[in-house]
C-alpha positions in Angstrom: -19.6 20.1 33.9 -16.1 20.4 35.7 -13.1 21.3 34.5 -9.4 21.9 35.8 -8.0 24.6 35.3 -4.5 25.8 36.9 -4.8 23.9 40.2 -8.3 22.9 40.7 -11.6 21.9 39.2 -13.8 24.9 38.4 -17.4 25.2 36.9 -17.2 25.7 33.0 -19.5 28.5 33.4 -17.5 30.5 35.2 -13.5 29.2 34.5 -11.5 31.7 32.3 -8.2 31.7 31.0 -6.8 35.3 29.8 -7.0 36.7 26.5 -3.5 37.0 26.7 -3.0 33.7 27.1 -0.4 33.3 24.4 -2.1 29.4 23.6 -5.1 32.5 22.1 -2.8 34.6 20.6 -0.4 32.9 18.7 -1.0 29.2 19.2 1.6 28.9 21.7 0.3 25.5 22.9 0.1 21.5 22.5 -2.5 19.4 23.9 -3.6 15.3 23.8 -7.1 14.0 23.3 -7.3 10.8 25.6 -10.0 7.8 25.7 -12.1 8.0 28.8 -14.1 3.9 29.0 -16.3 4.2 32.0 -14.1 7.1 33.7 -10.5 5.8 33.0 -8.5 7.2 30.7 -7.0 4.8 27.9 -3.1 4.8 27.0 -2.7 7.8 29.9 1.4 7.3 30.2 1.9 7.2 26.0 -0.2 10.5 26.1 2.0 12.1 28.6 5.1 11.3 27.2 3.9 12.5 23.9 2.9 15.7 25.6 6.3 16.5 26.7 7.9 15.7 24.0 5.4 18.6 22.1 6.2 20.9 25.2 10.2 20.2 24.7 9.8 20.9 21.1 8.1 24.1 21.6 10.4 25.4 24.2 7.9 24.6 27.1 9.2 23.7 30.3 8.1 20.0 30.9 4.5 19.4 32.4 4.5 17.4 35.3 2.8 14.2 35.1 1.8 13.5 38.3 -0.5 17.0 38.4 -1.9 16.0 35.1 -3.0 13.0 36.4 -4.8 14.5 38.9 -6.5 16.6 37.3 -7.7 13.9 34.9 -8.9 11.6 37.6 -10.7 15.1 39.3 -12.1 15.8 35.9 -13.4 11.8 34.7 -14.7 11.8 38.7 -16.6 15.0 38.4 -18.2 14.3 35.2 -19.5 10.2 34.8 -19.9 9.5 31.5 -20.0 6.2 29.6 -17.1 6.9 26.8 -15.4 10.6 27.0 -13.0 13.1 24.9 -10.6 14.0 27.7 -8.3 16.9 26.6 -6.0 18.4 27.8 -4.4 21.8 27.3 -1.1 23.3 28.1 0.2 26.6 26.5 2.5 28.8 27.3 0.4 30.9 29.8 0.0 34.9 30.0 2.1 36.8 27.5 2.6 40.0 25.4 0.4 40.4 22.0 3.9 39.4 19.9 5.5 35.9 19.8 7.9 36.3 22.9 6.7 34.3 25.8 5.7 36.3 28.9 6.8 35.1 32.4 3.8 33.7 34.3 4.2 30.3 33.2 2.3 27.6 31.9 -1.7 27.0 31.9 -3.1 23.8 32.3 -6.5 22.9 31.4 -8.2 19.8 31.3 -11.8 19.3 29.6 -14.3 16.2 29.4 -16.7 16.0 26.8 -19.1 12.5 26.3 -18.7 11.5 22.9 -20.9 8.2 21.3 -18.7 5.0 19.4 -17.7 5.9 15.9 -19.2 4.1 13.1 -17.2 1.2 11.8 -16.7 3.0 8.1 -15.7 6.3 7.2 -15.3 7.9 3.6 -13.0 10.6 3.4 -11.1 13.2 0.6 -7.3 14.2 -0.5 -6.9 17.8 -0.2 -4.1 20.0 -2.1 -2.9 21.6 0.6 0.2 19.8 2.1 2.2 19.4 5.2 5.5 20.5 5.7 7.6 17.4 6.7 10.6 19.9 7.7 8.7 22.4 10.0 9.5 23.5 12.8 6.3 22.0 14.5 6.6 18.7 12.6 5.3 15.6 14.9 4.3 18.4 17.4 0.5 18.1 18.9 0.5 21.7 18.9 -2.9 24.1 19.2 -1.8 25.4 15.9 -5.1 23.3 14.0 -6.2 26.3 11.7 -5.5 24.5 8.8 -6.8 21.2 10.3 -10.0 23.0 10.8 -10.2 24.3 6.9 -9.2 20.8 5.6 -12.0 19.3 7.8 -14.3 21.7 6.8 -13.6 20.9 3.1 -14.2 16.9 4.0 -17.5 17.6 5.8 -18.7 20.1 2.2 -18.0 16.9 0.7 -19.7 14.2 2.8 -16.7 12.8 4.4 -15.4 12.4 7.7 -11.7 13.3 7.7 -9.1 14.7 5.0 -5.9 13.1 3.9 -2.9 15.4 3.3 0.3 14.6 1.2 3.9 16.1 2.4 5.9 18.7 0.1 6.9 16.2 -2.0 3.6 13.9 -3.2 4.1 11.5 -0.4 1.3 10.2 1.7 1.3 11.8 5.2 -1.6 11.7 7.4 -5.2 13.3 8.2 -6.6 16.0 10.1 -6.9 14.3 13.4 -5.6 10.7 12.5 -3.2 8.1 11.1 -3.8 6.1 7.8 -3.1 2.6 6.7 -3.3 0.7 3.6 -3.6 -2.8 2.7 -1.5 -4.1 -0.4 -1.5 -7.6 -1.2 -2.5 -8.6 2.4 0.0 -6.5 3.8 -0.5 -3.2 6.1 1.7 -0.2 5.9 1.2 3.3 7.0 3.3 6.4 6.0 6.5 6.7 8.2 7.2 9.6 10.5 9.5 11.0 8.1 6.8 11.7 6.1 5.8 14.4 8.7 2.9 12.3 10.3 2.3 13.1 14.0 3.4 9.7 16.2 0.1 8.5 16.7 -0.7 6.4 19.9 -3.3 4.5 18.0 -1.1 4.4 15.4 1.8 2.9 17.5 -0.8 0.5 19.1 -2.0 -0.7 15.9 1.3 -1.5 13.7 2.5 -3.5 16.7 -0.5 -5.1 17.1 -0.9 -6.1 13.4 2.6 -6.3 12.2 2.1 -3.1 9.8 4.9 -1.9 8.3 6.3 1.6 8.2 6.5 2.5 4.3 7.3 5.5 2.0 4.1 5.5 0.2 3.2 7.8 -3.0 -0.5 9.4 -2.3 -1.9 7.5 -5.1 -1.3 4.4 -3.2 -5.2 5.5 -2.2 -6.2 4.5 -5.7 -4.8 1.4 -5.8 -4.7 0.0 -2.5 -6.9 -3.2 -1.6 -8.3 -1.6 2.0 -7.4 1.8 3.7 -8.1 2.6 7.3 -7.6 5.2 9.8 -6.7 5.2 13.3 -6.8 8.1 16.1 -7.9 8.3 19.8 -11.8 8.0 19.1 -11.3 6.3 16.0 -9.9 3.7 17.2 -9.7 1.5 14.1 -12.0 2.7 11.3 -11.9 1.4 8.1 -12.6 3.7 4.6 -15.3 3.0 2.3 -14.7 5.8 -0.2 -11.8 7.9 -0.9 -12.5 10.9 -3.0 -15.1 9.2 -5.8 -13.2 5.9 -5.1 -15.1 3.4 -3.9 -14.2 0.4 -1.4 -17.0 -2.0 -1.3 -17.2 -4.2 1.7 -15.3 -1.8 4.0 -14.2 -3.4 6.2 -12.5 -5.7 4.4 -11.0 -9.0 5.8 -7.7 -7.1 6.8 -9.3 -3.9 8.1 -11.8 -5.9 9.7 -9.2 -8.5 11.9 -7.5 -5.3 12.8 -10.2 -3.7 14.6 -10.9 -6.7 16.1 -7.2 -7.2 17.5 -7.1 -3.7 18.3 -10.8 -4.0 20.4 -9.3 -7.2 22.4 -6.0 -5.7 23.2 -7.2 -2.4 24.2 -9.8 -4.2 26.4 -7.7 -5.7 28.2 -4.9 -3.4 29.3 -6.4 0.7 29.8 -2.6 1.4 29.7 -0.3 -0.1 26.9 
């Protein structure tokens, strides 16, 4: 496998980013996971924009698209594969062991990994850890996934695919890696970005798609609500047959189910929204 790294595409064997790199040593870093169908990339122009907006939020000086680009059209070439994870990486390059930035500027890293279609139900927990809607890094896709990673890990203990988080104040938020929607009386809404959910493009593709409505939700709208369903880069549109030791029988339901069926057309047809 190739990957880019600072310039050019180098073997994975033998590419290596510093230890210093401060994206190792304090998470000083965002990223974007991107669609690859047959070697193009899916939504490309919403993931850059969504990467600069992390990088302005961090401090980071702006990446520049049209290098990115390249590099992702170097890596999908160098590596065919049917349907792909394309990542990429930027951080804040070589720096001192402490949280000040060094001087060396940014490191750029794209990656390709071939990935199969996810199953078309999920179940998934709550966990009672929340997320801060009034951090500093709130809506940011930042490299600072620790606590992802021990929320996921408590979903897979449990037989489930993702982990739903409330924010600071019992509202329903997101999941580890995705967006959530609910179904109430016909009707789809999914938690605001107030709430402290990252601006999913998925999840931007989806409500306009489908009309879902933006709604303060309580988390316990996950006991009561007719159909629940996530969406994320890989994801696409997955609907939830269990939530914690609720079950949803029939997942997808009729809602859930038209959904990813608008979302499977209108992605089909245009790689770039």
């Amino acid at each position: 496998m190739k990957i880019w790294l600072d310039g050019g595409l180098q073997d994975t064997e033998s590419a290596r980013v510093s230890v210093f790199d401060h994206g190792l040593t304090v998470g000083d870093g965002i990223f974007e996971t991107v669609k690859a169908v047959d070697g193009r990339a899916f939504a490309l122009t919403r993931h850059l924009d969504r990467l600069t907006l992390s990088a302005r939020g961090l401090g980071l000086p702006d990446p520049d698209h049209d290098e990115v680009r390249r590099a992702c059209a170097a890596v999908l070439d160098a590596n065919p594969v049917p349907l792909g994870r394309l990542r990429i990486t930027y951080t804040g390059g070589h720096g001192p062991l402490g949280s000040d930035r060094g001087e060396h500027g940014p490191t750029l890293v794209v990656a390709l990994g071939g990935t199969t279609r996810r199953p078309d139900s999920t179940a998934v927990i709550t966990v009672p850890w929340t997320r801060n809607e009034r951090g500093a890094l709130t809506g940011l896709k930042t490299t600072s996934y620790a606590e992802n990673v021990v929320a996921l890990a408590r979903a897979r203990e449990q037989g489930a695919s993702e982990a739903l988080f409330a924010n600071t104040v019992g509202r329903l938020c997101e999941g580890t890696g995705s967006n959530v929607f609910v179904v109430l009386d016909g009707e789809i809404h999914t938690p605001p970005l107030a709430s402290g959910c990252l601006a999913g493009i998925t999840r931007a593709l989806a409500a306009e798609w489908t009309g879902a409505r933006e709604t303060d939700l309580p988390l316990d709208v996950l006991e009561r609500a007719d159909e629940i369903f996530l969406t994320s880069t890989l994801r696409d549109v997955q609907a939830v047959h269990r939530v914690d030791g609720r079950e949803l029988p029939g997942a997808p339901g009729p809602v859930t189910a038209k959904a990813m069926r608008i979302f499977e057309e209108r992605a089909g047809n245009d790689l770039d929204p």
